[in-house]
MIFIGU-719729 format. One record per residue (C-alpha): residue number from 1; x, y, z. Coordinates in steps of 0.05 Angstrom, whole numbers. Example, Ala and Ser with C-alpha at 12.3 -4.5 7.8 and 13.67 -1.06 7.14 Angstrom:
<atoms>
+-----+--------+--------+--------+
: num :      u :      v :      w :
+-----+--------+--------+--------+
:   1 :    246 :    -90 :    156 :
:   2 :    273 :    -21 :    143 :
+-----+--------+--------+--------+
</atoms>
This chain:
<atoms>
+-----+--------+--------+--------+
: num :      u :      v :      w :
+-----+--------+--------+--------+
:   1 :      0 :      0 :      0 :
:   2 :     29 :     56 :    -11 :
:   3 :      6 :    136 :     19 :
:   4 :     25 :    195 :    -22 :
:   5 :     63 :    253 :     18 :
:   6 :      7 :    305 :     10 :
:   7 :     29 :    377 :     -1 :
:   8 :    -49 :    408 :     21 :
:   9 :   -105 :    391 :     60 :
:  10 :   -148 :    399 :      0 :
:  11 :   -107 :    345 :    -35 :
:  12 :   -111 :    302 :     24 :
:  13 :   -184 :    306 :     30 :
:  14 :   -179 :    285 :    -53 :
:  15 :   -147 :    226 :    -33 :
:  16 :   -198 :    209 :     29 :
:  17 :   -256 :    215 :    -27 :
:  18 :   -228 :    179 :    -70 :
:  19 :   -223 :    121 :    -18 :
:  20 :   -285 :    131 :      4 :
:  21 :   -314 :    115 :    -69 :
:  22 :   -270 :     60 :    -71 :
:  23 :   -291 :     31 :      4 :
:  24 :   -367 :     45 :    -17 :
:  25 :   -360 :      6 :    -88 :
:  26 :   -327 :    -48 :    -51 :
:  27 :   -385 :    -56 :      1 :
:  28 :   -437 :    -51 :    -52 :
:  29 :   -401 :   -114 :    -96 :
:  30 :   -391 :   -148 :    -20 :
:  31 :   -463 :   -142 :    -14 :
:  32 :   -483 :   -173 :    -79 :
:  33 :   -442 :   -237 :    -66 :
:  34 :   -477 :   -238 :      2 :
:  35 :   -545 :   -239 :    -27 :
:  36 :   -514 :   -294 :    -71 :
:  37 :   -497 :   -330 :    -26 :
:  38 :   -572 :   -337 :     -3 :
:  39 :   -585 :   -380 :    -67 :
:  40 :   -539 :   -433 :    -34 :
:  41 :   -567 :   -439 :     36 :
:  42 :   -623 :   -481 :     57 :
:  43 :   -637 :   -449 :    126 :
:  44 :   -639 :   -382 :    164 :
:  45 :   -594 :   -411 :    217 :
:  46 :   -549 :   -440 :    160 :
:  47 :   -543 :   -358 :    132 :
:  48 :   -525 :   -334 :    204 :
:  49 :   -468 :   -378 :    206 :
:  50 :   -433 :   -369 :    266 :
:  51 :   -372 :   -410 :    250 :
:  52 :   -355 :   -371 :    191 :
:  53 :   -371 :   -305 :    224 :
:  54 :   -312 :   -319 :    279 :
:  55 :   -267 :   -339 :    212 :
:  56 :   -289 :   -267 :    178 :
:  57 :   -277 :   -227 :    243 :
:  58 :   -219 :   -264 :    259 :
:  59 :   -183 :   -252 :    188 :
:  60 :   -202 :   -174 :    186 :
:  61 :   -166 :   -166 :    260 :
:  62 :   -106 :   -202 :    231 :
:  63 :   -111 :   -163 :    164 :
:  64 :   -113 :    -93 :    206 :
:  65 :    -54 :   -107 :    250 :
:  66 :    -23 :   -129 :    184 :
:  67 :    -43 :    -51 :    165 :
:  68 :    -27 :    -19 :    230 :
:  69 :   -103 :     -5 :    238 :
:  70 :   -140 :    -15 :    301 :
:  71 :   -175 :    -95 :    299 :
:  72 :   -221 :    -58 :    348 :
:  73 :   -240 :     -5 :    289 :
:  74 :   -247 :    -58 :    247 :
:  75 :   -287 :   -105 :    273 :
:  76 :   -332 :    -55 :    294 :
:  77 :   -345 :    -37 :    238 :
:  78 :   -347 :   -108 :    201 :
:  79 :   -406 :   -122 :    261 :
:  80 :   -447 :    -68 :    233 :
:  81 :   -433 :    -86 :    161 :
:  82 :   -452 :   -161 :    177 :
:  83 :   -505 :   -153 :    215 :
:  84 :   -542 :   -105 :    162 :
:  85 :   -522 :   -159 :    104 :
:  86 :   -538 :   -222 :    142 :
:  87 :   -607 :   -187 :    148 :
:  88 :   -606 :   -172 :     73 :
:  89 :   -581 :   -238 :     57 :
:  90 :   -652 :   -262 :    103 :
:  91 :   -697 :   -219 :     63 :
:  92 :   -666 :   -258 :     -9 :
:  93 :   -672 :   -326 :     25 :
:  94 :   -753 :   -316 :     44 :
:  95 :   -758 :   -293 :    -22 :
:  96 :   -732 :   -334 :    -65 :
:  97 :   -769 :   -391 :    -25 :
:  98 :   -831 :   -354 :    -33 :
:  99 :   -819 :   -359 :   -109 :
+-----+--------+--------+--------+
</atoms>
């Protein structure tokens, strides 16, 4: 990875909005293979796996420290994220047995 030296604030915040598209593309495409992923399950409890929710949260600690980020940032965040996509993942699995 690799951070430019910045000569402005302006061209800092540049660079932070240009991340942010790229974090909010990358969420959006993470989402879609979620809601895949629904297609492949045969249960609710089967979507919430917990066992691969440990493996998730325990990669993105190990991928922050990696980064020098805080895992506590991180998985934070990745609750929230999960949390709202398991529930979207739900919503494709009831209908697509409703079909």
């Amino acid at each position: 990875m690799h951070i430019e030296n910045c000569q402005s604030l302006e061209e800092v915040r540049r660079y932070i909005d240009g991340l942010d598209d790229q974090i909010v593309e990358l969420i959006a495409a993470r989402n879609g293979y979620v809601k895949q992923a629904a297609n492949f399950k045969h249960s609710i409890e089967e979507i919430k796996a917990n066992e691969r929710l440990e493996a998730v949260m325990d990669r993105v600690r190990m991928r922050a420290m990696e980064f020098g980020v805080s895992p506590n940032l991180l998985t934070t965040l990745y609750k929230i994220m999960i949390n709202e996509m398991v529930e979207a993942e739900i919503s494709e699995f009831r209908n697509a047995k409703s079909l």
